[in-house]
N, C-alpha and C positions, 0 to 999 in steps of 0.2 A: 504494500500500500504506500504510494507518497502522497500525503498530504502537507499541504503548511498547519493545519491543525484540524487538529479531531475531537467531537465532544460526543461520548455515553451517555444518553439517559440525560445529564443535565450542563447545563453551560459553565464555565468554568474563566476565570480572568487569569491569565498566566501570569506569571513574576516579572520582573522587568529582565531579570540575570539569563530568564528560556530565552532559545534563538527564535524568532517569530518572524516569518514570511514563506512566501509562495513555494513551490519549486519547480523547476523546468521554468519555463518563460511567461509564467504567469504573475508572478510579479518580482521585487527587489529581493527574494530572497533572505535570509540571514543574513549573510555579508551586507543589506543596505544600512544596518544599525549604525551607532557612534563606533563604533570597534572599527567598522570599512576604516573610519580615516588614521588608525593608529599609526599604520606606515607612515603615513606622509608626514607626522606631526616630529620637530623638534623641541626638545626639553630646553627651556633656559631659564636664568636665574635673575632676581632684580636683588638690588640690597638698597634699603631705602635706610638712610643714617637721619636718628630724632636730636632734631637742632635744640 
């Protein structure tokens, strides 16, 4: 079976942590979450000094 989600008997609201989307070309899939953009994101640092 693929589905992007399945409900038994009663509806159910996922966690935010479950992967949630389509799959095959029906729509963004898992990969469209905030997690897609990890790769492309740089870590930096600010240091703010109290005058």
């Amino acid at each position: 079976m693929e589905v992007g989600m399945l409900w038994i008997n009663q509806p159910a609201t996922p966690w935010p942590e479950m992967p949630f989307g389509g799959v095959k070309d029906s729509g963004y899939g898992s990969e469209g979450g905030p997690e897609a953009m990890e790769g492309y994101l740089v870590t930096k640092a600010v240091s703010v000094l109290a005058v």
